[in-house]
N, C-alpha and C positions, 0 to 999 in steps of 0.2 A: 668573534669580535676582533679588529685591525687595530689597534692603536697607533702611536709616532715614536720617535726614538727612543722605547723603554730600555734602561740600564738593567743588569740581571741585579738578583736578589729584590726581587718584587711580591714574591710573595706569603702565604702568611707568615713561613717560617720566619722570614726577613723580618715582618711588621713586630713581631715578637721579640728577635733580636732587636729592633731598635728600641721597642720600648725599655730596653732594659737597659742599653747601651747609649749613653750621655754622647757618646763620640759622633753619630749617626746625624745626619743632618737632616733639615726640615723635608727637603725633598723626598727623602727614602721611604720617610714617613708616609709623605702623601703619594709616592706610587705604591706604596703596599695597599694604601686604604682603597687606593682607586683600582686594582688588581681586585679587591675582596667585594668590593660593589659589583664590578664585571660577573665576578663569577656569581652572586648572586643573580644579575639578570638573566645569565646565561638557565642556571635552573630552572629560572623560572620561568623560562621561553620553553623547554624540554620539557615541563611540568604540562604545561598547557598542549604541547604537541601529546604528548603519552595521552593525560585526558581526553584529547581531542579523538585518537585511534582507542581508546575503550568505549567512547560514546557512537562512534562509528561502528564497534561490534557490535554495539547493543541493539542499534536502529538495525541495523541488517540482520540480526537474527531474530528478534523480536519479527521483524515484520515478512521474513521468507519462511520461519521455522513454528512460529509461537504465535500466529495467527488465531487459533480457535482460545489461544486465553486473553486476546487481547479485552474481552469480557471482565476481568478482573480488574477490580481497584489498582492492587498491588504493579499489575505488568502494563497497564495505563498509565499511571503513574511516572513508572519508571520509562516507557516508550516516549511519552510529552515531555517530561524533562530533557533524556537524550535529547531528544527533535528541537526542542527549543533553545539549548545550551551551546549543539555542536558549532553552528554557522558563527555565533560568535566568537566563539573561540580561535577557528580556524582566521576571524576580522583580526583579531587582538594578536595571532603572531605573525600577520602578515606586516601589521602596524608596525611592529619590532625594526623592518628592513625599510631603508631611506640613506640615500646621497648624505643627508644631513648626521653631525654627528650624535647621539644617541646620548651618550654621556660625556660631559665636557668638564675641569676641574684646573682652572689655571696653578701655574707653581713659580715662585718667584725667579727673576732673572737679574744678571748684573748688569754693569753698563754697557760691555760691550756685547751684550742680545746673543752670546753663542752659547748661552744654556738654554734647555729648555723652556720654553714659558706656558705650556697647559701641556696636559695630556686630553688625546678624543679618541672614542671609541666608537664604530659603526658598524651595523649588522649586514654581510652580505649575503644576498641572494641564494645560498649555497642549497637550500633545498625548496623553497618559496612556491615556486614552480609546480614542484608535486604536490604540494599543500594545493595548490587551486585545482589539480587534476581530481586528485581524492575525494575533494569538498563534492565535485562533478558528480565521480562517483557514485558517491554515497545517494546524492539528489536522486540517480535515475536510478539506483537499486528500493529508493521510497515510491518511487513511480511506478515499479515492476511490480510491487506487493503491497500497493493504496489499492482498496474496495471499494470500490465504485455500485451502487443500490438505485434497482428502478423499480417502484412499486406505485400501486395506486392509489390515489388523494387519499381515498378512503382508509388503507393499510397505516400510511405513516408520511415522513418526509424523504424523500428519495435523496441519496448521498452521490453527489457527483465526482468528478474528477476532482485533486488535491493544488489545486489553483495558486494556493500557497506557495508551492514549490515552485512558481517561472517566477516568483517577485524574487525567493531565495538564489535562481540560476542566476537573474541578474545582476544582481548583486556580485556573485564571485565571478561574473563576467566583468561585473568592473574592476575587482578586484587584483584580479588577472592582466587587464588592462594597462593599470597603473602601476602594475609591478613592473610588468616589461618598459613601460613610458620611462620610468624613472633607470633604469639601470637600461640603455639601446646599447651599447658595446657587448652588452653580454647575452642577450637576447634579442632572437633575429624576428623579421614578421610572419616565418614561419612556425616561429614559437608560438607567436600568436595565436595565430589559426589552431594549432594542436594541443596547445593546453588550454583554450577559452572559448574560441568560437566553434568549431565542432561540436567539442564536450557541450555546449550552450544549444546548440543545432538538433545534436542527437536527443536534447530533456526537452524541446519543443516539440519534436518530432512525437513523441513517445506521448508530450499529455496533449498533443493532437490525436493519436489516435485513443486516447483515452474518451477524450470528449466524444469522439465518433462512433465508438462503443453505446458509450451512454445514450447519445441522440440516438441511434439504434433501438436500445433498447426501451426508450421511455415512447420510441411509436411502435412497438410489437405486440401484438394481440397473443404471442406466447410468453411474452413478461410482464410487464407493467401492466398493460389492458386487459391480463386475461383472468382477473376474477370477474370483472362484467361481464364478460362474455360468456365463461363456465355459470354462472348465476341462471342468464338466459338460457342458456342450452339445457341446463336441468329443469327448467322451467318445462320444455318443449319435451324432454322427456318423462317426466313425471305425466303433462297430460295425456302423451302417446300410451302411458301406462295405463291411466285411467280408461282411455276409451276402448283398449284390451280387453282390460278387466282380469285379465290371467297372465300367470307368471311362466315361460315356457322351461320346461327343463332338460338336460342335457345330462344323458347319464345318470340317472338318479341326483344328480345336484343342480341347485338352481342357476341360469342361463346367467352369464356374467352381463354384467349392466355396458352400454355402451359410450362407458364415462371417457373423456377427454387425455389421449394422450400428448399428439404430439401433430404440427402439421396445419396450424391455426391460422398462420401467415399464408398458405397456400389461397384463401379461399379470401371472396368478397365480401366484406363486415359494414354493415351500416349501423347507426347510434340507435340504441333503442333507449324509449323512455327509462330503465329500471339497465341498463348496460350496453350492449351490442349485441348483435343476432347477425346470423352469415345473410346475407342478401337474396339467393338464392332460398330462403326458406326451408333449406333442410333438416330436419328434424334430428330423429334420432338414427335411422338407417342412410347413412352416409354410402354411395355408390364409391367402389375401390380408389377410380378415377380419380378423384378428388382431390387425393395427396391428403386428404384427414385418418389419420390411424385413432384407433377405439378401444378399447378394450377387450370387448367380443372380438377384435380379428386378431388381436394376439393371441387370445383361448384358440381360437379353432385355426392357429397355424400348426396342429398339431399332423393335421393332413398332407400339408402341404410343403413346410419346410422339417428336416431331422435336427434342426437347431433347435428347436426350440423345446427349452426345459423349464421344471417348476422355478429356477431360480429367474430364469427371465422371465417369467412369468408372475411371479411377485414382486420385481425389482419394478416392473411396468407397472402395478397395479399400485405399490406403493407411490411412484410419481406422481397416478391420474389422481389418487387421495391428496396427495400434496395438492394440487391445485384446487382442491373443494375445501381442504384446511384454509390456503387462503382466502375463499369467501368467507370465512369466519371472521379470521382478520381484518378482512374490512368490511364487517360488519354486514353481510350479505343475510336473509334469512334462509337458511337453506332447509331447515326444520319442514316448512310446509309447504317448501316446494322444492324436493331435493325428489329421488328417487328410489323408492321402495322395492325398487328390485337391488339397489345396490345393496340395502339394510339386508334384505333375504339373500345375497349370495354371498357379504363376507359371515353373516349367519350360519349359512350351510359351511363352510371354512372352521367356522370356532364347534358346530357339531362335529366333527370328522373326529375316531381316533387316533390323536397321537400326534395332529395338526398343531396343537395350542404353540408351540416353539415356532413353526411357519409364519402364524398370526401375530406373534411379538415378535418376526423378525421383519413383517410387512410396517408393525408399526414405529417398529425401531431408522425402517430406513424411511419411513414418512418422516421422521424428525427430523432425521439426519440433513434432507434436501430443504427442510425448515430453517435449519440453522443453518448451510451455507449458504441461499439464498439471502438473506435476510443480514 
């Protein structure tokens, strides 16, 4: 705060002595008081900045660190408040700073006008500037670590990009703005540029590609589309099974099913009544060609590549389960027409000695890609 020609003994000690002291003139009085209101706003502009950089921790750690409890009441809670409190705050001490004076308290004067007649005080600009960079900040570090959800009608409602956040960039783009507007001697147009319109560039930029992610992902037959499509496909395998009639085995254990890993975008998909079916009609034995991987070709890469171990061998198997999980989710029947070679081979898995830890670690990381997903 700047005030005009304050005389010393202005403050509270002074307001104290005058109160006691009859000799002390009206004026003394009223610049100590107007000294004690100052500092009060002064706090309370620092009050709000501290506030402002605790609710700034909270939104950046919560949301880069504290992601898998964002499930809770408790850290919801407290993440929505953050999120909702900061930007105004950061409005309320920018408001503080203006050309105009901020507190104003006339004092009387004689005839001939060479005392003073008010005192005014006005906030400069002294850190304004970072306040609009931070506010930035903070936006594109909630942009870096928003979850963005693409699933199917039938699963639930797919969660886009945080849209919210260009109406808040704009804002402290104006903000920014009219900071500089108001104070041009001390702020050039390249302040501009660097503390508003970049910082403003870079959070477009960022839920551009956010959105582009999403759009992505809500046409891909290995995200959003692909419980219809895994639905169909066990459909095609279950009758391949049937018209078998036999289940082949592989080393005394049963032949791994040739459930869906990875590789779905590769191939040509057209709408089937009950989901999607690859166009080509392929069934269950996929030629290599394809770019379709299965699960029978992760088992028998034991021939072929020396990488390949049990644990990548169940880390795959838990996946192609994730995606049959999610036909459940959206409500798919997979009961009576799912594939009875799969029931017979993680079957023969939970007979084996000494397997059952394998089996609850296959199902542990089934969850696992459950709940990041999702």
């Amino acid at each position: 705060m700047a005030g005009g020609n304050l005389i010393t003994n202005c403050s509270t000690a002074g307001f104290d002595q005058c109160s006691s002291n009859t000799l002390c003139s009206v004026d003394d009085i009223i610049k100590a008081t107007f000294h004690k209101s100052i500092r009060g706003q002064i706090w309370r502009v620092n009050a709000l900045v501290l506030a402002g950089g605790v609710l700034a921790g909270v939104i950046v750690g919560i949301g880069a660190w504290v992601q898998r409890y964002r499930h809770r009441p408790i850290t919801r809670f407290i993440f929505l408040g953050a999120t909702t409190l900061f930007l105004p705050i950061i409005s309320s001490v920018i408001s503080t700073i203006g050309v105009h004076p901020d507190y104003l308290i006339p004092l009387p004067s004689d005839s001939s006008g060479k005392e003073l007649s008010a005192l005014a005080a006005t906030c400069r600009p002294t850190h304004s500037a970072a306040l609009v960079v931070w506010a930035f900040l903070v936006q594109i570090v909630m942009i870096n670590t928003s979850t963005i959800v693409s699933v199917d009608d039938r699963e639930g409602e797919s969660k886009g990009p945080p849209f919210e956040l260009l109406v808040q960039g704009a804002w402290t783009l104006y903000l920014g703005g009219s900071l500089i507007k108001q104070f041009p001697n001390q702020f050039l147009f390249k302040d501009l540029l660097f503390d508003s319109v970049f910082p403003f560039a870079l959070l477009c930029a960022k839920l551009a590609l956010k959105y582009y992610a999403f759009e992505k992902a809500r046409r891909s037959f290995a995200l959003r589309r692909n419980p219809g499509l895994v639905f169909v496909y066990m459909q095609q395998v279950g009758a391949q099974e049937a018209n078998q009639n036999r289940e082949p085995r592989v080393g005394g254990e049963a032949s791994p099913p040739p459930l869906l890993l990875m590789g779905e975008d590769e191939l040509q998909v057209e709408k089937h009544p009950c989901g999607y079916v690859f166009k080509d009609g392929l069934g269950t034995r996929l030629v290599n060609n394809t770019g379709l991987v299965t699960i029978d070709m992760v088992w028998h890469m034991d021939s072929m590549l020396p990488i390949s171990t049990p644990q990548l061998k169940d880390i795959c198997l838990s996946y192609a389960l994730f995606k049959l999980l999610r036909c459940q989710f959206a409500r798919y029947k997979l009961i009576n027409s799912g594939s009875m070679g799969t029931v017979t081979f993680f079957r023969s898995l939970l007979l084996k000695v000494g397997e059952h830890d394998r089996v609850f670690a296959v199902i542990a990381d089934e969850l696992s890609f459950a709940h990041d997903y999702y």
